[in-house]
Every structure is written in C-alpha cells, then in structure tokens.
C-alpha positions in Angstrom: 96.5 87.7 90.0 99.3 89.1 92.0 100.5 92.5 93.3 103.7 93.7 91.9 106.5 96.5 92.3 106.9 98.3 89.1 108.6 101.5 90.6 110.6 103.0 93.4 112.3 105.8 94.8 113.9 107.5 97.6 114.3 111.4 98.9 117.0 112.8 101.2 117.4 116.2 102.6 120.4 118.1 101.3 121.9 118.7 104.6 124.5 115.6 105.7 125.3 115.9 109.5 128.0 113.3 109.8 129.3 111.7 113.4 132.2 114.9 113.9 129.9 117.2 113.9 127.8 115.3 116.1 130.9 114.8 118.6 130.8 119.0 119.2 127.1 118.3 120.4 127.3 115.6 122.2 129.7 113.7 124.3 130.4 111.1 121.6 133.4 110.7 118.6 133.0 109.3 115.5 134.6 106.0 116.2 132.6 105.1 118.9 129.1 106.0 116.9 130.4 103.5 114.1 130.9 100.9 116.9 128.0 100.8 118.1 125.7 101.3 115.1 127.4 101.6 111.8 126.4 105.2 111.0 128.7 107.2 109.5 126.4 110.2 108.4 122.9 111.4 108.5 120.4 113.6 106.3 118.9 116.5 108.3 115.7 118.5 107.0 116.1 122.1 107.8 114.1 123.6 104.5 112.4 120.7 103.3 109.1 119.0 104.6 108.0 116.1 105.3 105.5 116.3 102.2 108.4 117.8 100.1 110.4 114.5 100.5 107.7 112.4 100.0 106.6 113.5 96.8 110.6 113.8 95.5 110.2 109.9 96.2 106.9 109.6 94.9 107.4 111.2 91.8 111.0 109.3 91.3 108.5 105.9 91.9 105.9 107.2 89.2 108.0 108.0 86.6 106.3 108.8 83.4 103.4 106.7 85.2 99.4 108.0 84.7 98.7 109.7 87.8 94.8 108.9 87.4 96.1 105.4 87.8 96.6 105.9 91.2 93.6 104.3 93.1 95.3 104.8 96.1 97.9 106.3 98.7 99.6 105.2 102.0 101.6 106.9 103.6 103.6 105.9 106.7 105.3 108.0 109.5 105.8 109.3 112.9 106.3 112.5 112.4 104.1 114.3 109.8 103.7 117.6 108.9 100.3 118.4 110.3 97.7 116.1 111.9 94.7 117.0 109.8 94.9 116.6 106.5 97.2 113.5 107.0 100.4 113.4 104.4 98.7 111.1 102.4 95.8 113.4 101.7 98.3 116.4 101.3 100.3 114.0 99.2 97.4 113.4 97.0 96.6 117.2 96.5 99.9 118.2 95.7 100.5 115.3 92.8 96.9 115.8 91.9 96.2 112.2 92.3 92.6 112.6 91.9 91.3 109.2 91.7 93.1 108.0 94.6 91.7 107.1 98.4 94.4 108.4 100.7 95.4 108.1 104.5 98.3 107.4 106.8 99.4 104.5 109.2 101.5 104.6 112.4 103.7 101.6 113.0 106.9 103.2 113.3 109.8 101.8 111.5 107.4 98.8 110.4 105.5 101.4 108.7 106.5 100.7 105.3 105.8 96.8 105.6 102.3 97.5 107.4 101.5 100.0 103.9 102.2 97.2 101.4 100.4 94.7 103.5 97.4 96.9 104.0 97.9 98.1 99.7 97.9 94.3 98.4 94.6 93.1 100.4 92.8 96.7 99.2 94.1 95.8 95.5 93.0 92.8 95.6 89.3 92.6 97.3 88.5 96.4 95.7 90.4 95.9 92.0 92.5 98.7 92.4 94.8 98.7 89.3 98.0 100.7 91.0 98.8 102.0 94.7 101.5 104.8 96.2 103.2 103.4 99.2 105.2 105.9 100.7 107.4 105.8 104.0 108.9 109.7 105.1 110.2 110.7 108.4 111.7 114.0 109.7 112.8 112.4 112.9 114.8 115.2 113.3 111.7 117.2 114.9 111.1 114.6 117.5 114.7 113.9 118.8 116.3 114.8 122.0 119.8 116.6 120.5 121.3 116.4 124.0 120.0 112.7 124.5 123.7 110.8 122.9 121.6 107.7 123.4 119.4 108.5 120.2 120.9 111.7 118.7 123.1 109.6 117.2 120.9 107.1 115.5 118.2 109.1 113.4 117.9 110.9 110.1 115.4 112.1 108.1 114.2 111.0 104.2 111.3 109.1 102.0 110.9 106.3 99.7 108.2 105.1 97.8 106.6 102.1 96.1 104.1 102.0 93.2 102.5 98.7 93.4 100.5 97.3 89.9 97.6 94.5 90.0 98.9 92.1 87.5 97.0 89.2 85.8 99.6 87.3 84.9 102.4 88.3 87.7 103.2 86.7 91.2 104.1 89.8 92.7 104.3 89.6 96.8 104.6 85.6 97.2 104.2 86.3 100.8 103.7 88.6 103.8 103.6 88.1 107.8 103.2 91.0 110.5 103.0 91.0 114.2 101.9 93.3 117.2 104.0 92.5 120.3 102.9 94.8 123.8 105.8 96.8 124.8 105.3 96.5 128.4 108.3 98.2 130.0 107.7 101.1 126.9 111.2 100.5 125.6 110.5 102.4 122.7 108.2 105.6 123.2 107.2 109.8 121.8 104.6 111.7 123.4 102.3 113.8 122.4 102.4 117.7 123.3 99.3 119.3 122.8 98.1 122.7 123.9 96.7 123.3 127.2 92.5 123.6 128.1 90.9 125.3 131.1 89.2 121.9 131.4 92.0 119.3 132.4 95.4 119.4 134.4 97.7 117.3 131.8 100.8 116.9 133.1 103.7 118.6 130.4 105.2 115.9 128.3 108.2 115.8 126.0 107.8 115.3 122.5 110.8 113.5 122.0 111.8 109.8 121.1 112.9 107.4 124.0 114.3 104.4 124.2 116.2 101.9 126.1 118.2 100.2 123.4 119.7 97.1 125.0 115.8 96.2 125.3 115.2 97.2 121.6 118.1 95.4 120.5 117.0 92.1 122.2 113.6 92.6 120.6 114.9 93.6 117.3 116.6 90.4 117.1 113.9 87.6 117.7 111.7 89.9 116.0 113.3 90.0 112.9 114.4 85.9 113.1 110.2 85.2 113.6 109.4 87.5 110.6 112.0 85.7 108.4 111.1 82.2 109.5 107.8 82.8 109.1 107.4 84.7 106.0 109.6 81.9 104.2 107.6 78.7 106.0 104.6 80.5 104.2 105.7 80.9 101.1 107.7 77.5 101.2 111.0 78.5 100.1 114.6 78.8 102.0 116.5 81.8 103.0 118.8 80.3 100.1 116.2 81.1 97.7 116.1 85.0 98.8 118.0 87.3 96.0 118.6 89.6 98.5 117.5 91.0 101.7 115.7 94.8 102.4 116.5 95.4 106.4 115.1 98.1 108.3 118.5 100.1 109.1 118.3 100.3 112.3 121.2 99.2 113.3 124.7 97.4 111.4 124.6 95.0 114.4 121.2 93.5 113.8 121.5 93.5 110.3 124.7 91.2 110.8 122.5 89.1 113.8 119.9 88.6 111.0 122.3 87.9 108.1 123.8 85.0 110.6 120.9 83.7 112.0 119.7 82.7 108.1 122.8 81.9 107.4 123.4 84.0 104.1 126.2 86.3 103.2 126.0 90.2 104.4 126.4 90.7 100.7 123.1 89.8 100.4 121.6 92.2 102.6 120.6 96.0 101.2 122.7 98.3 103.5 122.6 102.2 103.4 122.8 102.7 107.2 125.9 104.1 107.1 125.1 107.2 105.5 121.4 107.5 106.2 120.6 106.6 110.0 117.8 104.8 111.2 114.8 106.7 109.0 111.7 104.7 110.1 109.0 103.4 107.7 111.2 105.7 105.6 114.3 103.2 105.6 113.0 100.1 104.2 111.8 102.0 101.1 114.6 103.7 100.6 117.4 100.8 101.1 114.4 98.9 98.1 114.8 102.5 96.0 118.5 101.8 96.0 118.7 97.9 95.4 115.8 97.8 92.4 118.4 101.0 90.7 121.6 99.1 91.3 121.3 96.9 88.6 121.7 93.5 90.6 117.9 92.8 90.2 116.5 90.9 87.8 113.2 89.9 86.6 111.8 86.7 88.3 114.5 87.7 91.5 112.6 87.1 95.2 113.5 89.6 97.6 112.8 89.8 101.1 111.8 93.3 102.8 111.6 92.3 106.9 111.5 95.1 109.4 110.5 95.8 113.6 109.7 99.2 115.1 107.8 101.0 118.2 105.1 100.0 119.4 106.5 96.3 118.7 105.4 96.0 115.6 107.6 93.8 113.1 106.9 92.0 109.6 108.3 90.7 106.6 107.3 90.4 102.6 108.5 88.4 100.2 107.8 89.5 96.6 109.0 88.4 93.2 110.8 91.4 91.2 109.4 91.9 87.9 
C-alpha cells in the first residue's frame, strides 16, 4: 500500500515585477540581483488572494477528480489570508470539499514537505483514499520593500498535490524531516497584533528578516543531510534520482546541492528565475511544472528536498506513477 501523486498544479499572480523595476525601488540593478540569486522576475499579488491562488492550483491538481474524494486538506504558508478560519478550512468551503478534515501548518519554505509527510501517515493509519496538499504564499504582504536584502528574493504563488492511497503502487519510497533551533534567529516575521489596555507590548514589524550569509550556510548542510538521509533510507543512490524538486531559494544552493550529489544541474527542477523564492509554495510549484513537462515517466523516482525558517528542512522520495 503506498501513497501516490496522481495530480498537480501551480498558480501565479498576473502581475510580473522583474529586477528593473526593482532597481527604481531599491538600490540594486538587475545584474547584480541575477548574481547573487538567479532571479530574473517575480509574481506580485495585488488583486488576487492567497485563497484565490490556492484553489487556481488546487483545482489545476484535481482535474476532473471527485471532490467527495477528498478526505483531506493541508495547506501550508506563512502568510494567510485570515487567522481564523485557516486557508485550509476556507479552501475546503470554497471547492465544497465536504468530506474533507482541513487545517494549515507553519514550516516556512519546508511547508510543502512537512504537508506530504504529515498527508501519507494520516492516509495510511486512518484509510483516507485521496488528500489536497497545497503550498500558497503572498510574501509580498510580509516583506520590507525598502529592505534590498530580501525585497529582491520573494514572490508570491501556489501549487498543489493530490495524493491517492494505492494498493498496488509504491508511491513515496521515502521521507526524512528535521527541526534545527535557530539560535541567532537568522531567519524571522513577527507578529503585529492590536493593542489591549492590559499589556505594554512593545510595536513589532511584521516583516521578514534575515541574515543570509547565515541562511546560506544552513541551507547548504541542510539540504546535503536531507539528501543523504532520505536516499540511505530508501537504499538507492543520488544516480538513481530522475530528477530533483529544490526549494528555489536560491540558484547558488541549488548548484551547491546539484555538486555535492554529484549529478547534472539538468537534473534539478529550476523556475527560480522567474518566480523568486515562494515558500512552501515553491516546491509545489517547481513539481506542477516537472510532472507537465513531459520528462516524467511512470516508474521515475524523484526527489523533492527543501529547508526554511524556523530551521526546518526535509526531503521525499516518491515513485511517479
């Protein structure tokens, strides 16, 4: 009995903020963006919610799919549209999924890898036949626009993943996830909420900060650990992987990772370029492109390995159907 992916699919906003217009913002240039991260251009909500792009993915995922087949709905993010209901219960109402048990989970840009983790073991101990993973961000409402350090980086978008219980498919061969403390909070947002009579909370900004040398260094034994491990569990090679699902965080790390397994950057899923860093939005929709290219084939393994805030990282091998 295994847990498959038998659908996916991705949702950008319509505007695309590329690195010029950026340089009239901030003291920046286009060349020197590309440098540094390999962004070229970035997708900027300014009508659409965070719900509206992740049911566009959803609903590309699902396909002609039985919504009552939905058991169940995950949705990972950072940034959602209200705090109660959480996007996965709005998600539910507004794709009338009404068999399904929904909620969220915060683990930044491991979001999407800490969904299909949590969606296999519920599948599997509870028999739930199929299961909506969905990563969405609108990072765009949480970033400093006068801060070049991170301006440059984010974007907004969703993807999804509908997962199947299978009989008589392999599915996920293998998953691994990790916590590590981020002691010298490398990689932080706070909260802003309103003001009581009872308490003198000092006024915080809701924005993202980060040191990124520090980020960088952890991004890149994270990612090596998740890979090693992931493979050493499911006793396979990095030569076996198909291909490679990064989080797009940075062009940089992706290279670090493709050279530390040494395997061809052909092999690695890249949209960076033209979608920033998206969060747990990024891994899903870097899959939603690879699984629509036409590269995949039944029987394929693919890795999908990914490290965010908090530090989080993890990595899942799965066998594409």
């Amino acid at each position: 009995m295994g847990v498959v992916i038998i659908g996916t699919g991705k949702s950008l906003p319509e505007l695309k903020v590329d690195n010029t217009h950026l340089s009239k913002m901030v003291e920046t240039d286009n060349q020197w963006i590309i440098d540094r991260t390999g962004i070229e251009s970035r997708h900027i909500a300014t009508k659409e919610t965070g719900l509206d792009l992740a049911v566009n993915s959803a609903k590309e995922a699902m396909g002609d799919l039985d919504r009552n087949s939905i058991g169940l709905v995950i949705v990972a993010t950072v940034s959602p549209d209200m705090l109660v209901p959480s996007m996965g219960a709005l998600v539910k109402r507004a794709m009338n999924l009404e068999n399904a048990i929904a909620y969220d989970l915060n683990a930044a840009c491991s979001g999407f890898i800490y969904g299909i983790w949590n969606a296999e073991a519920l599948m599997k101990t509870h028999g739930i036949k199929r299961a909506l993973v969905i990563g969405v961000e609108r990072l765009s409402r949480i970033t400093n626009w006068e801060d070049r350090g991170t301006c440059i980086i984010f974007g907004d978008g969703a993807g999804s993943a509908v997962l199947e219980l299978k009989d008589d498919k392999t599915g996920i061969i293998s998953s691994f996830i990790k916590n590590y403390d981020d002691i010298s909070n490398s990689l932080t947002a706070d909260m802003q909420y309103l003001k009581t009579p009872f308490a003198d909370d000092e006024p915080k900004e809701q924005f993202l900060h980060m040191n990124g040398p520090q980020v960088f260094r952890f991004a890149v034994g994270a990612i090596g650990e998740a890979m090693d491990i992931v493979l050493q569990k499911a006793g396979i090679t990095a030569n076996d992987v198909k291909y490679y699902v990064p989080h797009q965080a940075n062009m940089r790390i992706i290279q670090s990772a493709a050279q530390r397994m040494k395997q061809p950057i052909e092999k690695f899923q890249v949209n960076i370029q033209t979608t920033g860093n998206v969060s747990a939005a990024s891994i899903p929709m870097a899959l939603a492109d690879l699984m629509k290219s036409g590269k995949v084939n039944s029987g394929d393994i693919i890795m999908m390995v990914g490290f965010g805030g908090g530090l989080s990282a993890g990595a899942i091998l799965f066998e594409a159907v």
